[in-house]
NUNUDREN-928778 format. One line per field, with one value per residue (C-alpha): residue number from 1; residue in one letter; x, y, z. Coordinates in steps of 0.5 Angstrom, whole numbers, plus 500, padded with zeros to 3 digits. Layout:
# NUNUDREN-928778
n = c(NUM	...);
res = c(A	...);
xx = c(X	...);
yy = c(Y	...);
zz = c(Z	...);
//
This chain:
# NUNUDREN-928778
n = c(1	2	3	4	5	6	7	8	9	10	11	12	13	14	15	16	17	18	19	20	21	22	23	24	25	26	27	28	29	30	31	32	33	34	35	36	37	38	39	40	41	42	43	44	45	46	47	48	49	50	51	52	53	54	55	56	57	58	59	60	61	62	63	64	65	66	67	68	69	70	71	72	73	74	75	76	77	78	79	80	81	82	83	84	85	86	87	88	89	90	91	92	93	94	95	96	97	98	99	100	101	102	103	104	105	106	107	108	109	110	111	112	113	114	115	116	117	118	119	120	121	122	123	124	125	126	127	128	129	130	131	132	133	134	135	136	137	138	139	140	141	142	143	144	145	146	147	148	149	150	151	152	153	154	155	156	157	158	159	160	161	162	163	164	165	166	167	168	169	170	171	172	173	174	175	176	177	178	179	180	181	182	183	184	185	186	187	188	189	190	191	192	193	194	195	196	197	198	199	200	201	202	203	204	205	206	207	208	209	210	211	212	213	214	215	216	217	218	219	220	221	222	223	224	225	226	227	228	229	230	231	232	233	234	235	236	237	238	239	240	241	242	243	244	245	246	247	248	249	250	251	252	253	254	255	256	257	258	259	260	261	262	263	264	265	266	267	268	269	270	271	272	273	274	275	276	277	278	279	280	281	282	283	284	285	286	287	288	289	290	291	292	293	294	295	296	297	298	299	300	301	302	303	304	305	306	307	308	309	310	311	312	313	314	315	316	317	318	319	320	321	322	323	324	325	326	327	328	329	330	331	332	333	334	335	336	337	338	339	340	341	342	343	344	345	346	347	348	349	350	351	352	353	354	355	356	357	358	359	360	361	362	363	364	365	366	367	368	369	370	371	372	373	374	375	376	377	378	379	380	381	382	383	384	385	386	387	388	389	390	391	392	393	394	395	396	397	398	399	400	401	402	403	404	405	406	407	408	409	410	411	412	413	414	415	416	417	418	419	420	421	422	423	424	425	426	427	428	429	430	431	432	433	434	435	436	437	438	439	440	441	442	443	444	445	446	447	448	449	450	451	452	453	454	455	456	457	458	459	460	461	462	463	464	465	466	467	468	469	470	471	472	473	474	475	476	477	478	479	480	481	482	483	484	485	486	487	488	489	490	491	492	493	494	495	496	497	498	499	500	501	502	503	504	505	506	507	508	509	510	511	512	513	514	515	516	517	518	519	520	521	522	523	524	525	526	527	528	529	530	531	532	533	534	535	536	537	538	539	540	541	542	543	544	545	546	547	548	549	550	551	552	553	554	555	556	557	558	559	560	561	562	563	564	565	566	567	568	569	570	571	572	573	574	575	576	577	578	579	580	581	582	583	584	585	586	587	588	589	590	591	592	593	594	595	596	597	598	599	600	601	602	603	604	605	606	607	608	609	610	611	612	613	614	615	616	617	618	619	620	621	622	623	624	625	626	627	628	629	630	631	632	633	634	635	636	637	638	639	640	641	642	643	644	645	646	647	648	649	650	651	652	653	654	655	656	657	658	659	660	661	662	663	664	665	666	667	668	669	670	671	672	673	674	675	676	677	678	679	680	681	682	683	684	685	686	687	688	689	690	691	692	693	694	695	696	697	698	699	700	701	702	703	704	705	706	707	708	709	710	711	712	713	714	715	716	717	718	719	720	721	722	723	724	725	726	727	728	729	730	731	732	733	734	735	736	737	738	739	740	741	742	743	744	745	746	747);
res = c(X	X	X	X	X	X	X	X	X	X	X	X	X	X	X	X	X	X	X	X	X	X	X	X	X	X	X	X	X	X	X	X	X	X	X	X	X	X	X	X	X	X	X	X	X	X	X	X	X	X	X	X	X	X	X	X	X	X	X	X	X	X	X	X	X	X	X	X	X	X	X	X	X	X	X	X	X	X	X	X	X	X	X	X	X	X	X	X	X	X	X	X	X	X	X	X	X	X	X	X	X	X	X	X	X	X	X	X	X	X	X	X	X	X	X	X	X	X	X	X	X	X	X	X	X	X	X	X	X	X	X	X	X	X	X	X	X	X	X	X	X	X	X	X	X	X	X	X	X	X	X	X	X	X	X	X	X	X	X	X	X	X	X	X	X	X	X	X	X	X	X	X	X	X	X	X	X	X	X	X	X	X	X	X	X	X	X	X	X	X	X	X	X	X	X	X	X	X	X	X	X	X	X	X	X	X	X	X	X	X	X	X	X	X	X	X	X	X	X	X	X	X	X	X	X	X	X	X	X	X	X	X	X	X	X	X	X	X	X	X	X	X	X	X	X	X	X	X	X	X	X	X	X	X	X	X	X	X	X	X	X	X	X	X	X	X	X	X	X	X	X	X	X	X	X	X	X	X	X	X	X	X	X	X	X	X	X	X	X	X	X	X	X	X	X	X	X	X	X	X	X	X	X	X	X	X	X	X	X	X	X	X	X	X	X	X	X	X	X	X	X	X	X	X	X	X	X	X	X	X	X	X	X	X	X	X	X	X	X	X	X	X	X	X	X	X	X	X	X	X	X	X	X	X	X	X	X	X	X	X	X	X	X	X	X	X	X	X	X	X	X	X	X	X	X	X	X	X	X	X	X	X	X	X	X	X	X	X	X	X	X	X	X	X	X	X	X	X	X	X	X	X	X	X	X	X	X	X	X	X	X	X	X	X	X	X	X	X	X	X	X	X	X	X	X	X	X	X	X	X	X	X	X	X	X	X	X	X	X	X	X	X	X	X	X	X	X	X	X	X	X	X	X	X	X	X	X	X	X	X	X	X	X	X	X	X	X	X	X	X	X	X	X	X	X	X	X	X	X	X	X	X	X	X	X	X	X	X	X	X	X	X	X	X	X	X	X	X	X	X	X	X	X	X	X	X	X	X	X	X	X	X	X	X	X	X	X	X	X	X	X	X	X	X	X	X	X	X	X	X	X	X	X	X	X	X	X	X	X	X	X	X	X	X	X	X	X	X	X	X	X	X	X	X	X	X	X	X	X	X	X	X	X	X	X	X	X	X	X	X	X	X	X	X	X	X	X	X	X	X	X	X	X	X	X	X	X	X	X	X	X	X	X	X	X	X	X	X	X	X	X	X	X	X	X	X	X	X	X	X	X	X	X	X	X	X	X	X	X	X	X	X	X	X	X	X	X	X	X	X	X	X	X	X	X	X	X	X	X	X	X	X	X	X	X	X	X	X	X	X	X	X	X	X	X	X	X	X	X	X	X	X	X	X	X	X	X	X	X	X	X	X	X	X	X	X	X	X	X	X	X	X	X	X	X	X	X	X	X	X	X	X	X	X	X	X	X	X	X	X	X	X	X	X	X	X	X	X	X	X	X	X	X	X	X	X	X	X	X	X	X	X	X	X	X	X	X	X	X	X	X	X	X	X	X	X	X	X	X	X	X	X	X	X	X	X	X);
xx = c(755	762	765	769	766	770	775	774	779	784	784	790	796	798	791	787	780	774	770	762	762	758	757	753	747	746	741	741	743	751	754	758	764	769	774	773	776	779	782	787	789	792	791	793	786	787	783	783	781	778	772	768	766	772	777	782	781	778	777	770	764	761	769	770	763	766	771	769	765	771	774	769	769	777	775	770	774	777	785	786	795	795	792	795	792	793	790	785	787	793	798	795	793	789	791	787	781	775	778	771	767	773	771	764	764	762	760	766	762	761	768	770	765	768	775	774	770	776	780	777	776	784	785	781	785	792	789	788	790	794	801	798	802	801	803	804	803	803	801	799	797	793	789	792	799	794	792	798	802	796	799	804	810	810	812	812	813	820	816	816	809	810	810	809	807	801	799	794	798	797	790	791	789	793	793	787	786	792	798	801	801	804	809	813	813	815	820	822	821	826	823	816	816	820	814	808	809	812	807	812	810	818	819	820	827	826	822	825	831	826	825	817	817	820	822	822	822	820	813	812	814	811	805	811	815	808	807	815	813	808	812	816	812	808	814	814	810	805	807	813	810	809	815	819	822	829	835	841	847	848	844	838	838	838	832	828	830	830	826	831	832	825	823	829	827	820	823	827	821	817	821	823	815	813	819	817	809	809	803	798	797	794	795	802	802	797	801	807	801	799	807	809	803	801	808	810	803	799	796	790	791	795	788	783	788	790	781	780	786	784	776	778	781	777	772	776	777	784	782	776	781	786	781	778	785	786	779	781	788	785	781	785	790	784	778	776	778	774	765	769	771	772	778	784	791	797	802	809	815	820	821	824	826	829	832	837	839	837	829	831	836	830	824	829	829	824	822	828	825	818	822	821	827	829	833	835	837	841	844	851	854	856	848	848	853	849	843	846	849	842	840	846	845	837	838	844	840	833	838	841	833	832	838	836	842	847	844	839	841	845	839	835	842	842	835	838	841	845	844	846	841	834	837	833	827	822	823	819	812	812	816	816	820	823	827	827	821	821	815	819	825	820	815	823	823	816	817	824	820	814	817	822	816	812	804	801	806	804	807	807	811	813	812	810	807	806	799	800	794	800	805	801	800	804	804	801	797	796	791	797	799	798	801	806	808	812	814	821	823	822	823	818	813	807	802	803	798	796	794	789	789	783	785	787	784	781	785	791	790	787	795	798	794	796	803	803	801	805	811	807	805	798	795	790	787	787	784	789	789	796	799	794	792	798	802	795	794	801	803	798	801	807	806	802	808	812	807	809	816	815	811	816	815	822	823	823	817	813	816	815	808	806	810	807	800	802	806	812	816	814	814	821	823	820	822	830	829	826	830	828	828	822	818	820	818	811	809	811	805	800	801	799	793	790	793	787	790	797	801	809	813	819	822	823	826	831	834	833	837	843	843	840	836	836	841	843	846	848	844	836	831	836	844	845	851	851	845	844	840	841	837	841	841	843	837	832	837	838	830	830	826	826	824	821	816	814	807	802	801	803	797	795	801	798	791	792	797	792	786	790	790	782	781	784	782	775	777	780	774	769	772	772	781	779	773	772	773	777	781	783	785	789	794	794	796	800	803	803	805	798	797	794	791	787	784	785	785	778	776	780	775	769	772	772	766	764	762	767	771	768	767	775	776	772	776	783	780	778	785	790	786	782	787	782	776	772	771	763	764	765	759	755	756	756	750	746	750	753	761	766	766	758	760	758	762	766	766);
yy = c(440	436	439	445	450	454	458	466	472	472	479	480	475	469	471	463	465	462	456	455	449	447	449	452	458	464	470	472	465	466	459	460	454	455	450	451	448	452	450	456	454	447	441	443	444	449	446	453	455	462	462	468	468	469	473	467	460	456	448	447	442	446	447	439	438	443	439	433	436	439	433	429	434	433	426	426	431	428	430	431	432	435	438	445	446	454	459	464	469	472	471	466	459	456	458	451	449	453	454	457	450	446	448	448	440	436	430	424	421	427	429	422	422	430	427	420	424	430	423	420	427	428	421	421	427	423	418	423	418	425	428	434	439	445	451	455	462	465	462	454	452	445	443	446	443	436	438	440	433	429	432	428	434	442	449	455	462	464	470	471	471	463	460	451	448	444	448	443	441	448	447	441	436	432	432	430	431	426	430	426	419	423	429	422	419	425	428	422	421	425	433	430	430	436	440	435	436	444	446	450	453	454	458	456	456	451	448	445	444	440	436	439	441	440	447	454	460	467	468	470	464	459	457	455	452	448	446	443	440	437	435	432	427	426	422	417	411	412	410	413	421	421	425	421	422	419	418	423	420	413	417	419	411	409	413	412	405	401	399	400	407	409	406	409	416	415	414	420	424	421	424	430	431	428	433	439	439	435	430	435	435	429	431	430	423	421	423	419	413	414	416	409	405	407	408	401	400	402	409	407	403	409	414	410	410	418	419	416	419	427	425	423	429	434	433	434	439	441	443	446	450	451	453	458	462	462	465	471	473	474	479	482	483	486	488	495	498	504	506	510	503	509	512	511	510	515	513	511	511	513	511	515	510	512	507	503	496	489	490	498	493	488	493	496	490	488	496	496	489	492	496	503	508	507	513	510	515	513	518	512	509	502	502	503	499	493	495	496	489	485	488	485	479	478	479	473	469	469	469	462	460	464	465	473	476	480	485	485	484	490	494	492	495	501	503	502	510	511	518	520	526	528	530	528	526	531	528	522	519	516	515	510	511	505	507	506	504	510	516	522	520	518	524	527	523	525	533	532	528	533	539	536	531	534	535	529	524	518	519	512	508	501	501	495	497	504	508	512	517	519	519	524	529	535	534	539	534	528	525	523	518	511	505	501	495	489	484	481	478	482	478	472	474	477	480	489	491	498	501	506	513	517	522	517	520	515	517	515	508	506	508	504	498	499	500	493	489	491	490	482	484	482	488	487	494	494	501	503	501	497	492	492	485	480	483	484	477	474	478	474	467	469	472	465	461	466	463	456	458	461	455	450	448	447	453	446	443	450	450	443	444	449	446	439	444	446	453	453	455	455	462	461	461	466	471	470	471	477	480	479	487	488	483	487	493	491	487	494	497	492	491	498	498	491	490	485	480	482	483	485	479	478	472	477	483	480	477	483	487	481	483	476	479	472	470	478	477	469	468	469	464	459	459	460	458	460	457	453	453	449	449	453	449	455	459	456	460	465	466	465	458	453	446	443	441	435	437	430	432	437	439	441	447	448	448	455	459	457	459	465	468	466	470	476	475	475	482	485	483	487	493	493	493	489	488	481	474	472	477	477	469	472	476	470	466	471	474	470	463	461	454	454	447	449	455	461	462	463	458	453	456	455	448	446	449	455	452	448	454	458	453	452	459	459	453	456	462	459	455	461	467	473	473	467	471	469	475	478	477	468	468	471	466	460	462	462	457	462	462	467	465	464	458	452	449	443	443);
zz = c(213	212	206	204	201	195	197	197	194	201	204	206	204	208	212	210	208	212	209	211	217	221	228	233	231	235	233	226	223	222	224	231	232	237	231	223	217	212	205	203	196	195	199	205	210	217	223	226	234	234	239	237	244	248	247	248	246	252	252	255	253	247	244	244	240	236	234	234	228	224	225	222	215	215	216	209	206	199	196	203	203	211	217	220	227	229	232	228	234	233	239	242	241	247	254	256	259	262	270	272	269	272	279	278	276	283	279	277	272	269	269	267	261	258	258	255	249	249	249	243	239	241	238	231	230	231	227	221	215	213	216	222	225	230	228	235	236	242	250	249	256	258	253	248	248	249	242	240	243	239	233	229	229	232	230	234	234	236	239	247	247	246	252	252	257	261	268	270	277	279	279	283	277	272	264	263	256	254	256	262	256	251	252	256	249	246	251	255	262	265	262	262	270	271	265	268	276	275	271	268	261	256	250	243	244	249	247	241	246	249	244	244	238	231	230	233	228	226	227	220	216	221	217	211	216	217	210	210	216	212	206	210	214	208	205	210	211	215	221	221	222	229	233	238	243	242	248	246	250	256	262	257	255	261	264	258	255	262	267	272	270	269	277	278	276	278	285	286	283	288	293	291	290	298	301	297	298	304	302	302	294	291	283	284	287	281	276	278	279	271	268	273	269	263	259	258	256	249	250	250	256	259	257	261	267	266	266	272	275	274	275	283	282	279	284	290	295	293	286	289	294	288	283	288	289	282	281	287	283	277	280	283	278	273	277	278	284	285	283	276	272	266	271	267	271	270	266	270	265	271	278	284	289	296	301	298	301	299	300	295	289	290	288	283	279	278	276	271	268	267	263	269	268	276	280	286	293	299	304	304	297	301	301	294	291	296	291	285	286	289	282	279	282	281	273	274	277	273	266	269	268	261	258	257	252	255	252	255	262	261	258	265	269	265	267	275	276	283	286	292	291	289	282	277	281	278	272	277	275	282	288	293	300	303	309	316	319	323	323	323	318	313	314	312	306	304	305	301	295	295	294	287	284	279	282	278	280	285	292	296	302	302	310	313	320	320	319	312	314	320	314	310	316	314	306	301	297	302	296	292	297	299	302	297	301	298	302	303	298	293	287	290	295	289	293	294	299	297	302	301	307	309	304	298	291	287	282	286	287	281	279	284	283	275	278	282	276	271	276	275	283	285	289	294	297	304	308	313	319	324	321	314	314	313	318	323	322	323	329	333	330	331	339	340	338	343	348	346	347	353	355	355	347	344	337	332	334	334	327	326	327	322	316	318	317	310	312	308	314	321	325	328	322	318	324	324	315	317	322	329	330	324	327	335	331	328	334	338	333	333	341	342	338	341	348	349	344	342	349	349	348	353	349	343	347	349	344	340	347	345	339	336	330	327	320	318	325	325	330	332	334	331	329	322	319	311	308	314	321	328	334	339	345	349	348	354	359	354	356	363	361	366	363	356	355	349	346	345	338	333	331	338	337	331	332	337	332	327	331	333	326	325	330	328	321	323	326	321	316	322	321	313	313	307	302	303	306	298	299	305	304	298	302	307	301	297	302	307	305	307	305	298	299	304	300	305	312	312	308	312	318	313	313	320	321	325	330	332	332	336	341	341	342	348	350	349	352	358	359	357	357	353	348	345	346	340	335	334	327	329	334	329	323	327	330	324	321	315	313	311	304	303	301	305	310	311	303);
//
């Protein structure tokens, strides 16, 4: 059915009323569309998105057949002045398309088919005879803000709900649905790479700044704002309505209204791009290669490159693996932790923290911005005063992106309060120690906390090596506690372990699970055990590039080759960030727990007995001289190494650091430390820097193929020693063809 029926008597005002459409059937006969057309009074029509279905608004197949037909009755609809495209679902417009139908599409032709078809539904909406406006509320990501660019002109809310943007290369695929040829007709080409190839979404604010969106305003008066719009444009000739994007300024010119300037613009791009991800992600390269092409062309021509470009992409292994990480993070920040998925988490409005410094200013930021009442303990005002003003520093640093009000920023500090006492602590509802990693100063710490805490109050520790069972020896309430380990630093790494002991209550991990996610943490649960997982995998990898090193291999070429694997650092470098007297400690913990595989390292207790603890020190593996490092050519004689040596390959030094975490993950997964492979991969990449390109660290090892690496351990194992051993858990797979992940190998 293609017209409009008469309007019913509104319920409640400035709430459009909804008209019979068509759509598809469900039991019971009523009409179930994922896109409707509604005539409030007047000539105005709304192309409303509500899914009924779905608690948010997805693009998948059926919603562009939905479309397609509402655009048909739009089409057909006679006194027809306008189109609103809005949300029916209040806070939230679209949040893009179905990631579960993206990773689940393997055939090209098919791929290519669904986006020509959202190609040509986006275009008859931009063809409208009449003026179109996006009235935006709340996240439009994706899809959505396509279908918004297909509009003539937006409006958004100038709410923080409403953020703007196009994320698809975070999933490793482009634009498909018209937004890499349209948002640089809109924005110019300079904002429309930063936008396209960060994946980074914007407030109204900015987004009208950016020349995204026509006007940002209050929520309450954005469809009036609408209808303005409409007015507007309406009074223009019909070919003069679009929004354009029009150069303020000599350099804008220049970029946007030149060849020169755009090859110019793409060139650098280009090779920001290749130095940031170092060639391993195709999605952005093919960006480059449609905006190159296709914005001096039609957009129709410039569609027909954008299609061929995210098929090849969407049905390669990049976006597989990209899309397998986003599936294994949104579980862990909304799966059930415990059997009892009823078991409500303790509410935490306050939070006693002890052990100042860098890593306790980080961890009370991030609390105070989550809106946590913060009372921060040390024994030593200068460790204080170093908290209050990393805190200080982390709000600065996030307002030169957001341009919070002062206001706020001050609000957030006041929620920071430096003790040098546990006054106030009672009042807690939970309490994290992050203190020295020394057993019995925090089991101090533990018995000082729990005699002033309140008796529901969580009780956790942000150790990075210690057992939590150990630490709750002694305590009155050991099924309060947990382990709470954020990893350095604080405001950037996103993954929490939160470790669960012998005696952890259900109840008490539910609460630190909730607590890591509303911090904007990504928790994974692991049981306690040395190391957890990340620092249990990485020791090994670190302890094989110190045998490299001891070897002959020279620190840069070891680093070298795990960048060139696709680690963001290499593990020299990570040891100098972390400071070479933690790494000596936790290698200490995981050596007297596996002597077989983890064996003492020299090269390291020596420097740490120089007093080289990497940069707080100024010098570790490297020297370090402000932001910058140099290899230190004075380091072979400082370890007693006799000769260099040059590795034929890169990939030969990687592949043993690399087989080397494998090997232990495998062990780790035997013994249960984790509940599976995907999360295991997840703390890898979270926690880690594990290259989310190649999926995980397990995944990697399904790619290679079991077989083969088993057989490499055994090789390694024959030429360097048992250390290369491989795990049970690797014979058995490969013996019978099977992987980690349950999915297929090599795919």
């Amino acid at each position: 059915m293609h017209g409009a029926a008469a309007p019913r008597p509104q319920a409640r005002r400035g709430r459009a009323v909804r008209g019979r459409r068509a759509g598809r059937r469900v039991r019971g006969g009523a009409a179930v569309s994922a896109f409707r057309v509604e005539r409030p009074a007047g000539a105005i029509a709304h192309l409303v998105v509500d899914d009924p279905k779905r608690p948010v608004n997805v693009l998948d197949e059926n919603a562009i057949a939905d479309l397609e037909a509402a655009l048909a009755e739009l089409e057909g609809a006679a006194g027809l002045e306008g189109v609103i495209v809005r949300s029916g679902k209040p806070g939230t417009f679209i949040v893009g398309a179905d990631v579960e139908a993206i990773g689940a599409m393997t055939d090209r032709a098919a791929v290519h088919a669904l986006v020509r078809r959202a190609h040509a539904a986006y275009q008859r909406l931009a063809d409208l005879p009449v003026p179109t406006v996006a009235a935006i509320d709340g996240v439009c990501l994706g899809g959505g803000t396509e279908l918004a660019l297909a509009c003539d002109s937006r409006v958004a809310a100038e709410e923080p709900r409403t953020q703007i943007g196009l994320p698809e290369v975070m999933l490793g695929i482009l634009p498909g649905f018209g937004g890499t040829t349209r948002l640089p007709r809109l924005v110019g080409l300079s904002t429309a790479l930063d936008l396209i190839l960060t994946g980074r979404a914007l407030d109204a604010k900015r987004a009208e700044r950016a020349g995204l969106v026509w006007r940002a305003v209050p929520a309450a008066w954005l469809l009036e704002w609408a209808a303005r719009r409409i007015a507007e444009l309406r009074a223009r000739p019909a070919g003069a309505r679009r929004d354009r994007h029009r150069p303020k300024g000599l350099a804008a010119w220049f970029v946007d209204g030149t060849p020169f300037g755009r090859a110019l613009a793409l060139q650098q791009a280009r090779a920001r791009t290749r130095a940031r991800t170092g060639g391993h992600y195709p999605a952005p390269a093919a960006i480059l290669r449609v905006l190159e092409h296709g914005l001096a062309r039609p957009v129709a021509e410039s569609l027909a490159l954008e299609a061929n470009e995210v098929s090849d992409l969407v049905v390669g292994p990049v976006c597989k693996n990209l899309v397998r990480i986003f599936r294994l993070s949104e579980r862990a920040r909304k799966a059930a932790v415990v059997a009892d998925a009823t078991l409500k988490p303790a509410p935490v409005a306050s939070l006693a923290l002890v052990g100042a410094g860098v890593m306790g200013g980080g961890i009370a930021e991030l609390a105070s911005r989550s809106g946590i009442e913060v009372r921060v303990r040390d024994l030593q005002p200068a460790a204080l005063t170093r908290a209050l003003q990393t805190a200080r520093g982390l709000i600065e640093e996030r307002n030169r992106r957001r341009r919070a009000p002062a206001r706020e920023r001050d609000a957030q500090m006041a929620r920071i309060y430096p003790t040098l006492d546990l006054a106030g602590f009672g009042r807690a509802d939970a309490a994290i120690e992050a203190v020295v990693e020394d057993l019995d100063v925090k089991r101090r710490v533990f018995a000082e906390l729990e005699a002033r805490l309140k008796p529901g109050a969580l009780l956790a520790t942000n150790t990075s090596s210690l057992s939590v069972d150990r630490l709750a020896e002694g305590l009155g309430r050991p099924e309060r506690f947990c382990g709470f380990h954020f990893f350095n630093p604080v405001h950037r790494m996103p993954l929490v372990e939160v470790v669960r002991g012998a005696r952890t209550s259900d109840a008490t991990l539910v609460t630190a699970v909730a607590l890591a996610r509303r911090l904007g943490k990504t928790p994974v649960v692991v049981r306690d055990a040395p190391g957890f997982v990340v620092n249990r995998i990485l020791m090994p990898y670190m302890r094989e590039a110190l045998h490299l090193l001891e070897e002959g291999y020279p620190v840069a070429e070891v680093d070298a080759s795990m960048r060139r694997f696709g680690m963001p650092m290499g593990p020299f470098e990570v040891a100098d960030e972390v400071g070479l007297d933690v790494a000596h400690k936790v290698a200490h913990v995981l050596a007297e727990a596996f002597p077989e595989r983890m064996s003492a390292a020299p090269a390291l207790e020596k420097l740490v007995a120089a007093g080289r603890l990497g940069r707080k020190s100024g010098r570790g593996f490297y020297v370090h001289r402000g932001r910058r490092r140099t290899p230190d050519p004075g380091l072979p004689a400082l370890l007693g190494l006799a000769r260099e040596r040059r590795a034929q390959s890169l990939d030969a030094l990687s592949e043993r650091m690399v087989l080397a975490m494998i090997n232990e993950a495998a062990h780790a997964l035997a013994e249960g430390v984790v509940e599976d492979a995907g999360l295991l991969d997840l703390a890898m990449v979270f926690g880690a820097g594990f290259p989310p390109f190649r999926g995980g660290l397990l995944r990697h090892a399904d790619t290679l193929g079991l077989a083969h690496v088993e057989a490499r351990l055994k090789a390694l194992a024959a030429e360097r020693g048992a250390r290369f051993e491989p795990a049970r858990l690797i014979v058995d797979l490969a013996a019978r063809h099977g992987t980690f992940t349950g999915e297929p190998a090599g795919a």
